[in-house]
C-alpha positions in Angstrom: 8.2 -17.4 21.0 5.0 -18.9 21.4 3.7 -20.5 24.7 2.4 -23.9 23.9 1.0 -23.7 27.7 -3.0 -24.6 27.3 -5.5 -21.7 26.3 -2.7 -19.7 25.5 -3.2 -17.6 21.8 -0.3 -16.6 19.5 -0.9 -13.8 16.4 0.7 -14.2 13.6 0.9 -12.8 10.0 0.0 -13.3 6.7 2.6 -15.0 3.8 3.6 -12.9 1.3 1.5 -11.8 -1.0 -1.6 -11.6 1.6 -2.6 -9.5 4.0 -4.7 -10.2 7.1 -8.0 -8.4 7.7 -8.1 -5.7 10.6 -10.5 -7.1 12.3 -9.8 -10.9 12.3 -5.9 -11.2 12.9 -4.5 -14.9 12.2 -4.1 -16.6 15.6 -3.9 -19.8 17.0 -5.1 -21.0 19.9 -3.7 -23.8 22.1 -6.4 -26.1 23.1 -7.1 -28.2 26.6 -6.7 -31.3 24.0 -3.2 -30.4 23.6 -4.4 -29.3 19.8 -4.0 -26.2 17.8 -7.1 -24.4 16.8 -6.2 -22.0 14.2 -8.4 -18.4 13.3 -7.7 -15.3 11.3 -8.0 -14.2 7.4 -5.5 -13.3 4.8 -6.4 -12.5 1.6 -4.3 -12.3 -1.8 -3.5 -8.9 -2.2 -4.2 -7.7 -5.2 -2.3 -6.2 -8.1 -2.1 -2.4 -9.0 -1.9 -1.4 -12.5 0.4 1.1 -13.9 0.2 4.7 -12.1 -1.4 7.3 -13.6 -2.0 11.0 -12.5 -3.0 13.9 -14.4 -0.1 16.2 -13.1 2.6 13.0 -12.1 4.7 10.9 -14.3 6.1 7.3 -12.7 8.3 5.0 -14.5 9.5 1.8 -13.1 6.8 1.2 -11.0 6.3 -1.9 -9.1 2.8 -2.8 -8.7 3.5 -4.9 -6.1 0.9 -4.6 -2.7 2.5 -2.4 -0.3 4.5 -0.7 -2.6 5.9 2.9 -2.9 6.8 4.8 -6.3 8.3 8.2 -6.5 7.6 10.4 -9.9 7.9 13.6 -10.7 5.8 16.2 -12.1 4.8 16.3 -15.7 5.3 18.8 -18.0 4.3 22.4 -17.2 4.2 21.5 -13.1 6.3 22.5 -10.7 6.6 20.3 -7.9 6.3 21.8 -4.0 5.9 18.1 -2.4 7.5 15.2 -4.5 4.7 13.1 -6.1 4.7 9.4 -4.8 2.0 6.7 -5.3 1.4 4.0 -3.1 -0.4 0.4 -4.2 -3.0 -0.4 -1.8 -3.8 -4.2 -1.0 -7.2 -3.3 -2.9 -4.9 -3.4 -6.5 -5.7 0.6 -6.4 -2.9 3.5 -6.0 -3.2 6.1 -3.4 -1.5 9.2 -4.3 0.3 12.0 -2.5 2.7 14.9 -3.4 1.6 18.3 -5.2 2.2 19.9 -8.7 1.3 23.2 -9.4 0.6 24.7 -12.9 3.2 27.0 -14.1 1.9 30.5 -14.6 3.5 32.3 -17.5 2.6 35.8 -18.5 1.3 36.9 -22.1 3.1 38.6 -24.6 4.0 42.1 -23.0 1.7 44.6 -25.1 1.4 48.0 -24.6 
C-alpha cells in the first residue's frame, strides 16, 4: 500500500487506454497539509490501423495499444521466424519475424 505518512510519494499507473510518459510517472505526493498533491502524464493511446507487410499476412488483428498479432507469411515466403506485429501506443505497428522469397529454378534446358 501506500503510506499516507507526510512527504511520502506513491507511483501509480495509467487507466486503460493510456499510458504514462517515461519520464513523468503518475505520483502523488502526501503533503505537510495533510493534502494530496498529484503529478505524472498519461496520454490516450492511440489506435493502430489494420497490419500491413509486404511479405506478412494478419487477420484478426486487434488494434488495440499494446497489442500482439501473429500472421504468417504470404504467398511465395517461407517463414524462418514467425511474423508478428505489435501496436505501439503511437497508433503505429512494429514488426518482427522473417519471410524469405522462395527460390525456384527455371525450366531444365539443355
Amino acid at each position: 500500500g501506500c503510506s499516507t505518512q507526510s512527504g511520502h510519494t506513491c507511483y501509480g499507473s495509467c487507466k486503460s487506454g493510456y499510458s504514462a510518459s517515461t519520464t513523468n510517472r503518475p505520483r502523488a505526493t502526501c503533503t505537510s497539509s495533510g493534502s494530496w498533491s498529484y503529478a505524472g502524464t498519461c496520454t490516450k493511446d492511440r489506435r493502430c490501423s489494420t497490419p500491413y507487410h509486404s511479405q506478412f499476412t494478419f487477420s484478426g488483428c486487434s488494434t488495440q495499444s499494446g497489442s500482439t498479432c501473429y500472421g504468417s507469411c504470404k504467398s511465395g515466403y517461407t517463414q524462418t521466424n514467425r511474423p508478428r506485429a505489435t501496436c505501439t501506443s503511437s497508433g503505429s505497428w512494429s514488426y518482427a519475424g522473417t519471410c524469405t522469397k522462395d527460390r525456384r529454378c527455371s525450366t531444365p534446358y539443355h
